[in-house]
C-alpha positions as a LaTeX table, in Angstrom:
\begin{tabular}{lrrr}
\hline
Residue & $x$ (\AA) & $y$ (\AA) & $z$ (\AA) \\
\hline
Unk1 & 30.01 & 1.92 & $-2.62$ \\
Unk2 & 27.84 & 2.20 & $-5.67$ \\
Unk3 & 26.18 & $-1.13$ & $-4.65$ \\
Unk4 & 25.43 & 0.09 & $-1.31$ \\
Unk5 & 23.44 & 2.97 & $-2.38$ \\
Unk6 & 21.59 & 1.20 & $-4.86$ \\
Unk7 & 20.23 & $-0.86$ & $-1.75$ \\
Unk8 & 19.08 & 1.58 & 0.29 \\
Unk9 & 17.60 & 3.08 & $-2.62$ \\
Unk10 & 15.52 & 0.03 & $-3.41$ \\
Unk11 & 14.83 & $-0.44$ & 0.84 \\
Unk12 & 13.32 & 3.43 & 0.80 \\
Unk13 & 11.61 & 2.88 & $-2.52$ \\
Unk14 & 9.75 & $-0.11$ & $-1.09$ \\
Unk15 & 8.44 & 1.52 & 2.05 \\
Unk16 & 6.94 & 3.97 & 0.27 \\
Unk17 & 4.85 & 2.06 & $-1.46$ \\
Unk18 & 4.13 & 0.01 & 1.60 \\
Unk19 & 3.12 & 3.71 & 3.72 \\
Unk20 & 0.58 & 4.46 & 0.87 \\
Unk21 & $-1.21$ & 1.13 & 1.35 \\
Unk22 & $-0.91$ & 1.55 & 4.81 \\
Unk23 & $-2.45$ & 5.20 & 4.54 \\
Unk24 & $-5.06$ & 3.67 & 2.25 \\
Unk25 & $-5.94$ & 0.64 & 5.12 \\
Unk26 & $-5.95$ & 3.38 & 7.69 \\
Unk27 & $-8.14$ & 5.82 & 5.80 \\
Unk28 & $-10.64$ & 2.18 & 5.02 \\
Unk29 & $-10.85$ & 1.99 & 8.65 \\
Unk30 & $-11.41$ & 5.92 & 9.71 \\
Unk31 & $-14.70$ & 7.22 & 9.49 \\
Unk32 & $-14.63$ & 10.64 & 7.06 \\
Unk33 & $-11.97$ & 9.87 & 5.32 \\
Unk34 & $-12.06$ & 9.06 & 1.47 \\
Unk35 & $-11.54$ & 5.51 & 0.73 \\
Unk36 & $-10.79$ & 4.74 & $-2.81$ \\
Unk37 & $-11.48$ & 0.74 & $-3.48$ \\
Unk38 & $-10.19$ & 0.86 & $-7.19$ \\
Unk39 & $-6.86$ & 2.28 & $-6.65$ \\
Unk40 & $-6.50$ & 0.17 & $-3.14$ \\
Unk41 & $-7.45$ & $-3.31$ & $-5.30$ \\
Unk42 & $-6.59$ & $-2.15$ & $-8.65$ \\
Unk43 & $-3.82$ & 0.57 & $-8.36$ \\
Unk44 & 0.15 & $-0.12$ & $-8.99$ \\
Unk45 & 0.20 & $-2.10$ & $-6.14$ \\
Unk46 & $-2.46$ & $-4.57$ & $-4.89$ \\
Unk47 & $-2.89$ & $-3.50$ & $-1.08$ \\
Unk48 & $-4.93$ & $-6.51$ & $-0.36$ \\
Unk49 & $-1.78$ & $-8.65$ & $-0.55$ \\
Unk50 & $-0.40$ & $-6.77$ & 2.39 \\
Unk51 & $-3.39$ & $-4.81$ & 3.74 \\
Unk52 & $-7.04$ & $-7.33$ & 3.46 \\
Unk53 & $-10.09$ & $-5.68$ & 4.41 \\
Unk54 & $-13.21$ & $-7.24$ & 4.33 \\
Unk55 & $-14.08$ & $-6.01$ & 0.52 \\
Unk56 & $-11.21$ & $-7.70$ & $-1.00$ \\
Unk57 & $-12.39$ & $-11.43$ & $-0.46$ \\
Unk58 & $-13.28$ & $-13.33$ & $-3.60$ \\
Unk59 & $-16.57$ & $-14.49$ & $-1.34$ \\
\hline
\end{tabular}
């Protein structure tokens, strides 16, 4: 049982981090909303793995 709740722990875990890149694409994409490039390229979790937008090329 102990197993079992360690996995769901890890599968919640993991979409939150995924929801704050996907806030952080969203808010790229919506006009007035703060976009912060350093924590979206830079932060825990590179977003332009999941999430590319235009800024993260190395062109």
């Amino acid at each position: 049982m102990n197993f079992f709740k360690l996995i769901i722990i890890i599968f919640i875990s993991a979409n939150v981090l995924k929801a704050d890149c996907l806030a952080m694409y969203n808010a790229y994409y919506t006009y007035g909303i703060g976009f912060d490039f350093i924590d979206y390229v830079f932060g825990e979790d590179n977003c332009c793995d999941e999430f590319p937008v235009p800024l993260c090329s190395d062109d």
